[in-house]
Each structure stands twice: as structure tokens, then as C-alpha cells.
N, CA and C atoms as an extended XYZ file, in Angstrom:
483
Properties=species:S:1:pos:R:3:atomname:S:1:resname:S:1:resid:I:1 pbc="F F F"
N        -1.852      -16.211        1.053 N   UNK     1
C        -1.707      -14.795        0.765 CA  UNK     1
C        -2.282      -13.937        1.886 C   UNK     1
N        -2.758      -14.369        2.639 N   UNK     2
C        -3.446      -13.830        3.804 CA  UNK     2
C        -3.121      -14.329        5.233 C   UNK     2
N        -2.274      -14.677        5.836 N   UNK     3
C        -1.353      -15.008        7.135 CA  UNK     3
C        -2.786      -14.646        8.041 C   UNK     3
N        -2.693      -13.163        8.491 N   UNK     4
C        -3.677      -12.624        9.784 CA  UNK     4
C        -4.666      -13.474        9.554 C   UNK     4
N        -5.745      -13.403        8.216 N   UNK     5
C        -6.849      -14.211        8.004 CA  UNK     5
C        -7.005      -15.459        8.389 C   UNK     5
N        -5.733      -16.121        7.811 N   UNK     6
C        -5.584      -17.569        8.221 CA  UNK     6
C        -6.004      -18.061        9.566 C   UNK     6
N        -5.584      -17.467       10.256 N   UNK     7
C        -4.999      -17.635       11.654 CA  UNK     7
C        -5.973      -17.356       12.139 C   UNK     7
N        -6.952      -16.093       12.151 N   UNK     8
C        -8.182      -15.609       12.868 CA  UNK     8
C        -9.309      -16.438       12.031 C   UNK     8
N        -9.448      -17.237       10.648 N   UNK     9
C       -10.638      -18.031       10.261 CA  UNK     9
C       -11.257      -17.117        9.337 C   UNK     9
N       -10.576      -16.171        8.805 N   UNK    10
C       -11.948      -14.873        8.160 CA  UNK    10
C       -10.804      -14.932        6.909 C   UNK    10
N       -11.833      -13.913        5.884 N   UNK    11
C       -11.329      -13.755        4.637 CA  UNK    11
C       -10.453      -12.361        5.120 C   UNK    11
N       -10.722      -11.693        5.849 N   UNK    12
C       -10.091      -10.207        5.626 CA  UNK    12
C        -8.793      -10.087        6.498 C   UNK    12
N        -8.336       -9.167        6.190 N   UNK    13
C        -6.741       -9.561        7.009 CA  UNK    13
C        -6.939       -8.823        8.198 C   UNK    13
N        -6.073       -8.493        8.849 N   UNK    14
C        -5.821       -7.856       10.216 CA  UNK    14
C        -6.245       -6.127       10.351 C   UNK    14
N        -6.885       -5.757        9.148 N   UNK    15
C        -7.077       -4.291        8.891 CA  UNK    15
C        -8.683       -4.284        8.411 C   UNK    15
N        -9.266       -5.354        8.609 N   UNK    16
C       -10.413       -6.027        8.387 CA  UNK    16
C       -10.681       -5.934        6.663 C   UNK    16
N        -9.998       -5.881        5.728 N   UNK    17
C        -9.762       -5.776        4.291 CA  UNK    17
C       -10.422       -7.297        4.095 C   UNK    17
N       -10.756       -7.467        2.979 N   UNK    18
C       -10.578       -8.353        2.216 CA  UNK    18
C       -10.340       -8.396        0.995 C   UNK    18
N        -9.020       -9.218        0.942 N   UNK    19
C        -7.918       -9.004        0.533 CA  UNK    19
C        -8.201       -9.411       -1.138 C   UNK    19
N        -9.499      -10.348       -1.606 N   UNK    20
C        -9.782      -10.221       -2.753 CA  UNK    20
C       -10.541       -9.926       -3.387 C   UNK    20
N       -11.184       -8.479       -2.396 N   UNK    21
C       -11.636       -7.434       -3.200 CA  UNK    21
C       -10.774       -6.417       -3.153 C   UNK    21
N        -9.728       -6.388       -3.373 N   UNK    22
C        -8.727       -4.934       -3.330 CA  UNK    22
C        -7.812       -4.614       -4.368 C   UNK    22
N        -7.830       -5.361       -5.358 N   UNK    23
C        -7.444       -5.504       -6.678 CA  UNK    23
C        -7.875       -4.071       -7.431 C   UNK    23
N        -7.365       -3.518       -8.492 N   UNK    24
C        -7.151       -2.256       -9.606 CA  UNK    24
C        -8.950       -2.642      -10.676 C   UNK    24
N        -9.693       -3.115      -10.245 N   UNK    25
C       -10.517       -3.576      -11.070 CA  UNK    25
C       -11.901       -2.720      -11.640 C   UNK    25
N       -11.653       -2.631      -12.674 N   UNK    26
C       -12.883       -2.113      -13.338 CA  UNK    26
C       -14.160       -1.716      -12.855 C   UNK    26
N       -14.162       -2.483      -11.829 N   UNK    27
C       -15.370       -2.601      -11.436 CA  UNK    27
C       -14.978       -2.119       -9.480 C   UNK    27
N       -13.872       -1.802       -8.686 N   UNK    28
C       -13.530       -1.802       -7.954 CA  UNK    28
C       -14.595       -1.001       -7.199 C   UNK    28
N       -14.643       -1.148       -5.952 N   UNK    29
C       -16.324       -0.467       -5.029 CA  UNK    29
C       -14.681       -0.158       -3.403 C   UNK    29
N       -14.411        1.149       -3.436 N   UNK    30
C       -14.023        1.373       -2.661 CA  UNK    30
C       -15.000        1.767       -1.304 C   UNK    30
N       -14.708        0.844       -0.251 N   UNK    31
C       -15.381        0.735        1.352 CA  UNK    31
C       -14.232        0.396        1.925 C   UNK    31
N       -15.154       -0.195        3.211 N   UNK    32
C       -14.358       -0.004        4.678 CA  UNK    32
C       -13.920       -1.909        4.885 C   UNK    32
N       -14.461       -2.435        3.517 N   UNK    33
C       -13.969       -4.277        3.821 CA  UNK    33
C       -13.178       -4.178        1.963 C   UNK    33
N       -13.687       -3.694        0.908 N   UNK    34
C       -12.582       -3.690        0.032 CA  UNK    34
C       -11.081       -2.534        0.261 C   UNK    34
N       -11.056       -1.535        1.355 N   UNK    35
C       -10.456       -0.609        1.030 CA  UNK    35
C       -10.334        0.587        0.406 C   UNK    35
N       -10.153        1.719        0.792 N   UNK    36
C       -10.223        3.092        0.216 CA  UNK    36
C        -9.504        2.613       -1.059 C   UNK    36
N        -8.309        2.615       -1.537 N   UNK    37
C        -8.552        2.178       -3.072 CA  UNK    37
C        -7.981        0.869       -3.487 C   UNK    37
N        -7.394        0.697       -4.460 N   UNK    38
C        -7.054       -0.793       -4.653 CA  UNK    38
C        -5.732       -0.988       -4.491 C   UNK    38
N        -5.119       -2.128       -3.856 N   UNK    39
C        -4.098       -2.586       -3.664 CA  UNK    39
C        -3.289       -1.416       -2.299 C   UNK    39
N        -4.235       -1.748       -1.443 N   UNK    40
C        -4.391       -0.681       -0.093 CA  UNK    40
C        -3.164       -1.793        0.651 C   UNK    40
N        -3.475       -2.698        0.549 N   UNK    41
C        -3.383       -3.761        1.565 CA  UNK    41
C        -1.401       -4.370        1.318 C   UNK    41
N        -0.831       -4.380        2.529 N   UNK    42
C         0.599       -4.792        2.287 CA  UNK    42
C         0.754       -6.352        1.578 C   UNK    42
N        -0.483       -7.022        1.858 N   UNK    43
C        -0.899       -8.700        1.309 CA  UNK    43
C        -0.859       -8.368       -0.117 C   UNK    43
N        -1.567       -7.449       -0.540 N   UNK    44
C        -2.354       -7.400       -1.853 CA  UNK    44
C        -1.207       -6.699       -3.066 C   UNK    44
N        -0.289       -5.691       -1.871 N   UNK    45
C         0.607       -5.296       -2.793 CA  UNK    45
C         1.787       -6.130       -2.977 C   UNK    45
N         2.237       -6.532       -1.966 N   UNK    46
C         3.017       -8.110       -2.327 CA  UNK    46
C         2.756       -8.840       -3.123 C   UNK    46
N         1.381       -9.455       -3.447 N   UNK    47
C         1.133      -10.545       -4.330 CA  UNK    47
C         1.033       -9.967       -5.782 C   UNK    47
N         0.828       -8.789       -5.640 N   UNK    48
C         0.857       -8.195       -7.274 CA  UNK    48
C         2.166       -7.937       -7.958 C   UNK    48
N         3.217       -7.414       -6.909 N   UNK    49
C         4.663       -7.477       -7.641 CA  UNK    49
C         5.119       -9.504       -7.675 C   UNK    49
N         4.403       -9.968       -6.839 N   UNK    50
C         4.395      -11.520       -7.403 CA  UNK    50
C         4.406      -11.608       -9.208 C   UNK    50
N         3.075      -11.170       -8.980 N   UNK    51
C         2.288      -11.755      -10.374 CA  UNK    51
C         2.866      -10.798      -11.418 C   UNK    51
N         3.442       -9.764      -10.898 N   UNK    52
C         3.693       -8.682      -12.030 CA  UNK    52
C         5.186       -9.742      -12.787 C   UNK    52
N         6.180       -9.812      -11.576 N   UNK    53
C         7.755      -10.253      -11.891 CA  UNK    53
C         7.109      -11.991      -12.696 C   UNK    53
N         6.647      -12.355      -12.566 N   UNK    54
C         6.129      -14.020      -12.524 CA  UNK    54
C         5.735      -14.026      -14.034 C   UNK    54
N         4.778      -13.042      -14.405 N   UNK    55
C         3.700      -12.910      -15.502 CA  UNK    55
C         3.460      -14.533      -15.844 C   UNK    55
N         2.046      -14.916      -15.168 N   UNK    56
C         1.522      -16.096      -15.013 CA  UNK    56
C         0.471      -16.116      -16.423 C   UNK    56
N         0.474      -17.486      -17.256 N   UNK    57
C         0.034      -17.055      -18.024 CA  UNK    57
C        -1.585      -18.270      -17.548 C   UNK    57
N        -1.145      -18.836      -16.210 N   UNK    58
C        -2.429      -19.223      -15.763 CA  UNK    58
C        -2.643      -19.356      -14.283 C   UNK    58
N        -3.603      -18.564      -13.930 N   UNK    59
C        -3.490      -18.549      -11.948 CA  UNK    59
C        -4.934      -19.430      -11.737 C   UNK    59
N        -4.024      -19.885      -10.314 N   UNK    60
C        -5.439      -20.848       -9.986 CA  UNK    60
C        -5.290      -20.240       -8.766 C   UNK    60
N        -6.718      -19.984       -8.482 N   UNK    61
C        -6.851      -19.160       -6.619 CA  UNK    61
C        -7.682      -20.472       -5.940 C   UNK    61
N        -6.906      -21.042       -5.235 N   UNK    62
C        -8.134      -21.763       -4.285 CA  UNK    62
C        -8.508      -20.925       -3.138 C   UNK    62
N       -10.068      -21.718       -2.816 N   UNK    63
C       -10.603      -20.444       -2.013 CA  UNK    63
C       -11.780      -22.107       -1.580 C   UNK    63
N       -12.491      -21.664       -0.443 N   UNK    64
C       -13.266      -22.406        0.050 CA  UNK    64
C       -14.740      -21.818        0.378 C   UNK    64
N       -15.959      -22.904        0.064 N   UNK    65
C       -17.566      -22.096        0.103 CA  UNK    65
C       -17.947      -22.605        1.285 C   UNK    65
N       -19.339      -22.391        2.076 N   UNK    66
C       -20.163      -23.396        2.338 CA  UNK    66
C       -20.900      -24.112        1.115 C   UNK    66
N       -21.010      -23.251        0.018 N   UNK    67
C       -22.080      -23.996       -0.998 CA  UNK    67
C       -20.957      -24.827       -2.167 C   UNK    67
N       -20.053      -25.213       -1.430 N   UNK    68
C       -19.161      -26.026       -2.953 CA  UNK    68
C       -19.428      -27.235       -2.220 C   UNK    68
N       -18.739      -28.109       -3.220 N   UNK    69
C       -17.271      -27.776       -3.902 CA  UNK    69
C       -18.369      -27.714       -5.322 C   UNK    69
N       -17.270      -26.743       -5.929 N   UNK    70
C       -17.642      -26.553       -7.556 CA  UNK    70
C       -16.273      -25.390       -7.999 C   UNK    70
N       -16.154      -25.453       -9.393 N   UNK    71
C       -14.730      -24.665       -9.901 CA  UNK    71
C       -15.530      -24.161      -10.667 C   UNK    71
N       -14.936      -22.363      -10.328 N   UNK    72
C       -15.281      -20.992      -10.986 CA  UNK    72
C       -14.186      -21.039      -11.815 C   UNK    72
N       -14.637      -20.005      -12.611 N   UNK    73
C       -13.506      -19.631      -14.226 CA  UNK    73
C       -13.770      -18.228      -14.239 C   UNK    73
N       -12.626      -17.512      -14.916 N   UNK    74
C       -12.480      -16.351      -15.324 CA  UNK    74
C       -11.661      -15.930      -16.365 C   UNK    74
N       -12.253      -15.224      -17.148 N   UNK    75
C       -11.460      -14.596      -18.596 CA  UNK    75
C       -11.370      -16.225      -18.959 C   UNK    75
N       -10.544      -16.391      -20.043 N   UNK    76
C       -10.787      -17.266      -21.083 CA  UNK    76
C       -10.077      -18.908      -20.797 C   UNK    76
N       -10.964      -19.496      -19.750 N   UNK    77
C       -10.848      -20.225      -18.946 CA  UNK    77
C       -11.720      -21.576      -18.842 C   UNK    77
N       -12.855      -21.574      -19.548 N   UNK    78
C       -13.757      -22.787      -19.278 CA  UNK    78
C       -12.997      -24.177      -19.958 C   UNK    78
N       -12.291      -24.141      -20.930 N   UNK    79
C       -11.884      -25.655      -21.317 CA  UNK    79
C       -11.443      -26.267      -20.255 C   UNK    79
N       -10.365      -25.059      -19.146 N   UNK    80
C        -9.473      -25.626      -18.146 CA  UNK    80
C       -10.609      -25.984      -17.080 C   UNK    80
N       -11.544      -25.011      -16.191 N   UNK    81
C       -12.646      -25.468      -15.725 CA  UNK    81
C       -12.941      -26.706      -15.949 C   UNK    81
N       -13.582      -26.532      -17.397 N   UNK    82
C       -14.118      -28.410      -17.289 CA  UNK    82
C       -13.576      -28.878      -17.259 C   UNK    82
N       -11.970      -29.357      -17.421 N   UNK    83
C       -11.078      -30.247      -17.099 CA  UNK    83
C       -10.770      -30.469      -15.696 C   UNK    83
N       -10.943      -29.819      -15.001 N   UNK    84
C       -10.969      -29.837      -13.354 CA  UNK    84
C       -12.057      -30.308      -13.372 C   UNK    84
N       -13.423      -29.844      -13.230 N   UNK    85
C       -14.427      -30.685      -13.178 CA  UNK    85
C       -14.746      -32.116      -13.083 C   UNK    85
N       -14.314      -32.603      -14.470 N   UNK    86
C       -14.603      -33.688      -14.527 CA  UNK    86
C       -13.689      -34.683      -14.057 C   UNK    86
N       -12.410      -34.143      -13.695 N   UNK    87
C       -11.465      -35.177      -12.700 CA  UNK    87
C       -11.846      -35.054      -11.803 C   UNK    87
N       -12.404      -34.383      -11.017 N   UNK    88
C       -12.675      -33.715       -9.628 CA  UNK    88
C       -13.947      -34.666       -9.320 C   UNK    88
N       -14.939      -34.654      -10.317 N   UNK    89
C       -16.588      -35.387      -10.655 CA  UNK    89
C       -16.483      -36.559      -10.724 C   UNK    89
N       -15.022      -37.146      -11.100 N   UNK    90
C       -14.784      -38.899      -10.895 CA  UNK    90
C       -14.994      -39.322       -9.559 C   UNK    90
N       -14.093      -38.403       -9.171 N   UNK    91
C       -13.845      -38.700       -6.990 CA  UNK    91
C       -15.028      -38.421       -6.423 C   UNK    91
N       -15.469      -37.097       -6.355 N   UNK    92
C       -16.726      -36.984       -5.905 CA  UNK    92
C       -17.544      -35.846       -6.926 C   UNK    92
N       -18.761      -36.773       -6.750 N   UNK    93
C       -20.075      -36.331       -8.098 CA  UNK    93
C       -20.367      -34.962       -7.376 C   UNK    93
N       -20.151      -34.790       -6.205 N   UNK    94
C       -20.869      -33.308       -5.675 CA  UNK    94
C       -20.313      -31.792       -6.596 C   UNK    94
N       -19.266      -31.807       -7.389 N   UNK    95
C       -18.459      -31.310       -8.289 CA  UNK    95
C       -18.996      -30.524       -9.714 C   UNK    95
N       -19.407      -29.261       -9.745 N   UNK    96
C       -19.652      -28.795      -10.640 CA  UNK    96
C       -19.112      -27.346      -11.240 C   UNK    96
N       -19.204      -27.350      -12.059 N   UNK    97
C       -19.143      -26.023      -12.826 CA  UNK    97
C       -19.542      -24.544      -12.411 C   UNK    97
N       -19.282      -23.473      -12.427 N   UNK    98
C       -20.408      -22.177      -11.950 CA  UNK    98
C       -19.722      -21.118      -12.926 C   UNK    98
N       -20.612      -21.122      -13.983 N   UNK    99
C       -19.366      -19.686      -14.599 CA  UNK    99
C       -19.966      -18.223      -14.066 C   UNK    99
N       -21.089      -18.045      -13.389 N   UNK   100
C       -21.089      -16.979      -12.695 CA  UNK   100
C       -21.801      -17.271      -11.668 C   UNK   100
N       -21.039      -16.397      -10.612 N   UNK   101
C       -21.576      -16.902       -9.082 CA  UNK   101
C       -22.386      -15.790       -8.947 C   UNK   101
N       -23.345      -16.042       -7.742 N   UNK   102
C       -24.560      -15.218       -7.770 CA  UNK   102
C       -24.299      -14.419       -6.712 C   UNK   102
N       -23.059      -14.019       -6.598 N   UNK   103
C       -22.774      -12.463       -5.603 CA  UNK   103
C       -21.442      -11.658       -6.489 C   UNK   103
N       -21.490      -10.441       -6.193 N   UNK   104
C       -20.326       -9.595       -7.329 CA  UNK   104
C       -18.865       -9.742       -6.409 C   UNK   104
N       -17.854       -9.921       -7.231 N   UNK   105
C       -17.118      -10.249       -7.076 CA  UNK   105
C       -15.721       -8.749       -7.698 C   UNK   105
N       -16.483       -7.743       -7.198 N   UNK   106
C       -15.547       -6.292       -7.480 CA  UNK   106
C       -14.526       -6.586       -6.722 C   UNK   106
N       -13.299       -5.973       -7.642 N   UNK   107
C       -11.835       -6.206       -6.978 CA  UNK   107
C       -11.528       -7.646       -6.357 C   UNK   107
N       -11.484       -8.442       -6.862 N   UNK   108
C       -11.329       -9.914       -7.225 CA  UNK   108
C       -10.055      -10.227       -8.161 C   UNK   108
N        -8.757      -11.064       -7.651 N   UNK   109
C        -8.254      -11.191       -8.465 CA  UNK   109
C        -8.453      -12.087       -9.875 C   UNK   109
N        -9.839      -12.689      -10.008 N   UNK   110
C       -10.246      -13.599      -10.776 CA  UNK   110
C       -10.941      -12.213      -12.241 C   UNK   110
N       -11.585      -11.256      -11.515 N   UNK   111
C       -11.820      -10.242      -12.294 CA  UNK   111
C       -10.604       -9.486      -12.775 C   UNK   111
N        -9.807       -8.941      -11.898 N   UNK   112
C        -8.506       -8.549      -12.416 CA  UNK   112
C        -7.763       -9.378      -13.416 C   UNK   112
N        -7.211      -10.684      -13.328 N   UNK   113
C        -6.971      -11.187      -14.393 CA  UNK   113
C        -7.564      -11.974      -15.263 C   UNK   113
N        -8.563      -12.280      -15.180 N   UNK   114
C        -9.378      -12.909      -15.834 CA  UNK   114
C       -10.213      -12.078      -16.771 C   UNK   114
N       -10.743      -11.243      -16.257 N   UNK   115
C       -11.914      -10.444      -17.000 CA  UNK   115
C       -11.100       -8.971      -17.604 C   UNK   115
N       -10.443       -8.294      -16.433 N   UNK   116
C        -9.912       -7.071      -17.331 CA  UNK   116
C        -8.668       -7.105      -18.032 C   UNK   116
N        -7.650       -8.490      -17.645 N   UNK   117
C        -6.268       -8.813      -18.440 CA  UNK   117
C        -6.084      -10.370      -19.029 C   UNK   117
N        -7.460      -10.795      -19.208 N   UNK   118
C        -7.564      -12.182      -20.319 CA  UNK   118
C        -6.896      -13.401      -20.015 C   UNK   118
N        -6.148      -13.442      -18.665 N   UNK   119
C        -5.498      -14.361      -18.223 CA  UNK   119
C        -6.398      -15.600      -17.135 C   UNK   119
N        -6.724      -17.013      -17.936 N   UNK   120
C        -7.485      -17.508      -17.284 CA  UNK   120
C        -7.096      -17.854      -15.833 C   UNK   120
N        -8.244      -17.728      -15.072 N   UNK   121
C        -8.074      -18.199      -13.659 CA  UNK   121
C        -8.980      -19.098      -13.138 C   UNK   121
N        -8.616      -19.903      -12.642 N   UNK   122
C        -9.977      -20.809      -12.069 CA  UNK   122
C        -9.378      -21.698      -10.513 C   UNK   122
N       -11.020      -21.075      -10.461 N   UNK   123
C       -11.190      -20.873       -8.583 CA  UNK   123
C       -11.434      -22.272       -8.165 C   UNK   123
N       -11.435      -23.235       -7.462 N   UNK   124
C       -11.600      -24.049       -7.438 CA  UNK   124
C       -12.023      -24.156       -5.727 C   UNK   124
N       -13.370      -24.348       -5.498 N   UNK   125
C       -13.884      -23.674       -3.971 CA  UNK   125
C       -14.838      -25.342       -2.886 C   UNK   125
N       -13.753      -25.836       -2.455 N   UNK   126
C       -14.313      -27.244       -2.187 CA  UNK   126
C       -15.036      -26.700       -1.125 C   UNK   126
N       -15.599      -27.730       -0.632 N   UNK   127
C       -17.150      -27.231        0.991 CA  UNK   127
C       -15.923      -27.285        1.910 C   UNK   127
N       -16.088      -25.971        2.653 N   UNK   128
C       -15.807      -25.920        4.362 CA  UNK   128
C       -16.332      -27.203        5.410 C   UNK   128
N       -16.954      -27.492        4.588 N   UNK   129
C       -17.659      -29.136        5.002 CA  UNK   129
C       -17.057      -29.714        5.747 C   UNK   129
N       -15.803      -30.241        4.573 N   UNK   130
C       -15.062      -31.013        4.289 CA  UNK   130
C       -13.718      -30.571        5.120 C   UNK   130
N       -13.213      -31.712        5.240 N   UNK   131
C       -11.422      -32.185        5.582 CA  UNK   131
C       -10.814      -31.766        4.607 C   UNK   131
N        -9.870      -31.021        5.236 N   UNK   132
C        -8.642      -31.495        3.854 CA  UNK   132
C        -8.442      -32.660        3.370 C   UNK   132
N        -8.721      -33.924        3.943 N   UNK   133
C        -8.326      -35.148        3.637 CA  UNK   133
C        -9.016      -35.740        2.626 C   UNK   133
N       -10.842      -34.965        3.111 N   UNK   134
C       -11.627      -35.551        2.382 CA  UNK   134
C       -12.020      -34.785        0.829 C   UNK   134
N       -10.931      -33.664        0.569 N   UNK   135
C       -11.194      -32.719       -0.498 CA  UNK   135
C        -9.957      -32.909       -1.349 C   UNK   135
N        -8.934      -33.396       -0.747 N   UNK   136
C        -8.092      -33.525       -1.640 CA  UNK   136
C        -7.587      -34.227       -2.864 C   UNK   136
N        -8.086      -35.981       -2.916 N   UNK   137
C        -8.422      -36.440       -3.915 CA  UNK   137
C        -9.165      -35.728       -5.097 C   UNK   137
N        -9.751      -35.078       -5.207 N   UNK   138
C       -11.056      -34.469       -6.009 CA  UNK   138
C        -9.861      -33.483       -6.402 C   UNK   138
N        -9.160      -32.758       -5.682 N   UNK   139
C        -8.856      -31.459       -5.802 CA  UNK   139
C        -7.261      -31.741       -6.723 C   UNK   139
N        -6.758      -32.898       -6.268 N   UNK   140
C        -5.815      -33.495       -6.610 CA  UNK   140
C        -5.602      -33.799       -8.340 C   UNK   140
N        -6.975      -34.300       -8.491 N   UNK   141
C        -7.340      -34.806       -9.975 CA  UNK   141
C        -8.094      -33.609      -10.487 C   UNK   141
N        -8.654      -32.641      -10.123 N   UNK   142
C        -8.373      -31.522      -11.007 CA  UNK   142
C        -7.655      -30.949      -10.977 C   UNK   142
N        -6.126      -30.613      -10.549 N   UNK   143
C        -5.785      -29.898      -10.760 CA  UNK   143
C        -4.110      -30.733      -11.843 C   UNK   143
N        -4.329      -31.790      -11.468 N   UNK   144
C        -3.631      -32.916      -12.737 CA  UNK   144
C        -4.270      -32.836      -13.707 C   UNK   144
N        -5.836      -32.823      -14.188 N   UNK   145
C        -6.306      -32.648      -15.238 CA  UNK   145
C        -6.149      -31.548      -16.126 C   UNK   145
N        -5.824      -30.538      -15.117 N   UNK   146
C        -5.610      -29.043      -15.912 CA  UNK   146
C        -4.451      -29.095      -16.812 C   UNK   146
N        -3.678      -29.694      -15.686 N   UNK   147
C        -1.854      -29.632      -16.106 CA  UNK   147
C        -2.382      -30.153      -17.067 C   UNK   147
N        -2.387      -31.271      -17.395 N   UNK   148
C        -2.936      -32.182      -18.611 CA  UNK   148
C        -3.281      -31.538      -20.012 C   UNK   148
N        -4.531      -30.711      -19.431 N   UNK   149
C        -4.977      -30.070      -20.649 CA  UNK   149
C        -4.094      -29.050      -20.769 C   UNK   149
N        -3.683      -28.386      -20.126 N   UNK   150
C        -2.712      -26.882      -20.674 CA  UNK   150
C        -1.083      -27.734      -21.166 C   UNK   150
N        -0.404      -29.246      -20.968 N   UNK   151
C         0.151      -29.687      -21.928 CA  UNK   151
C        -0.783      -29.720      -23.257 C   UNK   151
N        -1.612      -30.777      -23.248 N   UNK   152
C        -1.998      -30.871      -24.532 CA  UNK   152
C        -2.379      -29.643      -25.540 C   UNK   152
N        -3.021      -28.464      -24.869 N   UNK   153
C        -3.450      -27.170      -25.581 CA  UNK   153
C        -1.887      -26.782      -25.608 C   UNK   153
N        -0.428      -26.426      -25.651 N   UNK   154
C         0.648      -26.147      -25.455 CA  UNK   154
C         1.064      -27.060      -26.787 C   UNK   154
N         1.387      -28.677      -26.947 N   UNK   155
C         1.565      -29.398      -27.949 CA  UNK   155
C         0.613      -29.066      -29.172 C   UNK   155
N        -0.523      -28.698      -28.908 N   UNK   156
C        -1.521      -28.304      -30.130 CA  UNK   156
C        -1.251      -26.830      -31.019 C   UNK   156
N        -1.061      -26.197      -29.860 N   UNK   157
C        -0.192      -25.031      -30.735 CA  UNK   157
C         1.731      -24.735      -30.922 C   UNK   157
N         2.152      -25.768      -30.621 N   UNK   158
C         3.843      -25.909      -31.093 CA  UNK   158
C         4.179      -27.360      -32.011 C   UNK   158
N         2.757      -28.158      -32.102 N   UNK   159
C         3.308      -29.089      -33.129 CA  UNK   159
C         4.167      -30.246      -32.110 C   UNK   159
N         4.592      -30.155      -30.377 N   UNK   160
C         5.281      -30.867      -30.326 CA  UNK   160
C         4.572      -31.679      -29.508 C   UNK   160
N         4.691      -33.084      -29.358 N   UNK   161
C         3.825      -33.891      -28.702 CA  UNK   161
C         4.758      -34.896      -28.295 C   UNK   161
């Protein structure tokens, strides 16, 4: 969702934004790295007529820490969380949970749909550490585990199995 970023190594795009704090959010802190207001950004307004035409009834944002790997949740999201988790915790034990991270996360699409429109999201943030090679197993089996559970929660409420 972020091309310029990609390419230059940074979260913010080519207008020095960052692009997931620029979201309509409750909590939105208009500056000079979220943007004068929300959905400033040509990235940010693209991905929202995404999500608008799409209406996802579950988004997963991967995103990368120095302090992971561990999978964040938002809005009504932890069953799926721990189901990533603990596939993720088979491959490698370094793998945990965080239901709130200890910096604010204004204009976030995890707050936008998660917290102000109830649609779970979960972040799933392996170490910059790491290889792709060496994150993907882990990342692989949580994100099969999810599928997993959002069949089985899907058969639990239609009776069909």
C-alpha cells in the first residue's frame, strides 16, 4: 500500500506521511507525519475506496517491528489473534500476543476498523531481524490457522460443517 515507502525503507510515503496514521479516526492527531487531515494521502485514499467497494469482514495488515514478532488485534479480534499465535508459536516460540502496544496508534487502520467500525483486524508484526525466509513458516501457519478458525466460527453459526 505504500510503493515510495517500500522502495526508500520508511513507513511514510514520498510526502513524508505515514500512511497508517491518516485514516478518519476518532482519535486522528492532524501533523506534518499523519497529515493535515485524514485520508490526505493518494495511498490512503485508494486503499479506502478498496475497503469501502470490498467491505472486508476481516483485514489482516502485516507490518514489521524491531521488537516482534508478535500479532496485534483490533476491534473484536482476539479468538483470531490467538489462533495465529499459536500456529505461529509451533514454528517459532519467540511469538506472542500484544493486545495493546505501548505507543498510540491515532489514525491507524487497525483503529479505524477495528475499534471505531468493529471489524476485526490483526496485525501480525514479525522482527526486521529476520528474512523473509526465516519469518515465513511462522507467518504461514498463522495465517492458515486463522483461515481455519474463521471456517470453523462461519460453520458454527450456519450449521454447515
Amino acid at each position: 500500500a505504500n510503493p515510495d515507502g517500500t522502495v526508500a525503507a520508511t513507513r511514510e510515503n514520498r510526502n513524508g506521511i505515514d500512511l497508517n496514521r491518516n485514516w478518519p479516526t476518532e482519535d486522528f492527531i492532524a501533523g506534518p507525519i499523519h497529515g493535515d487531515e485524514p485520508l490526505s494521502e493518494p495511498e490512503s485514499i485508494a486503499l479506502a475506496a478498496d475497503f469501502e467497494s470490498f467491505e472486508p469482514d476481516v483485514i489482516l495488515a502485516l507490518h514489521s517491528t524491531w521488537y516482534g514478532p508478535f500479532v496485534n488485534y483490533d476491534g473484536p479480534a482476539l479468538g483470531l489473534a490467538e489462533a495465529f499465535f499459536a500456529a505461529a508459536a509451533e514454528i517459532d516460540d519467540r511469538w506472542h500476543v500484544v493486545a495493546e502496544l505501548d505507543w498510540g496508534t491515532p489514525g491507524s487502520i487497525g483503529t479505524y476498523f477495528g475499534e471505531d467500525h468493529g471489524i476485526p483486524v490483526i496485525t501480525p508484526e514479525p522482527s526486521r531481524y529476520d528474512s523473509a525466509a526465516e519469518i515465513w513458516p511462522a507467518m504461514r501457519a498463522g495465517i492458515d490457522a486463522m483461515l481455519s478458525y474463521l471456517m470453523w466460527q462461519d460453520s458454527m453459526l450456519t450449521g454447515v460443517r
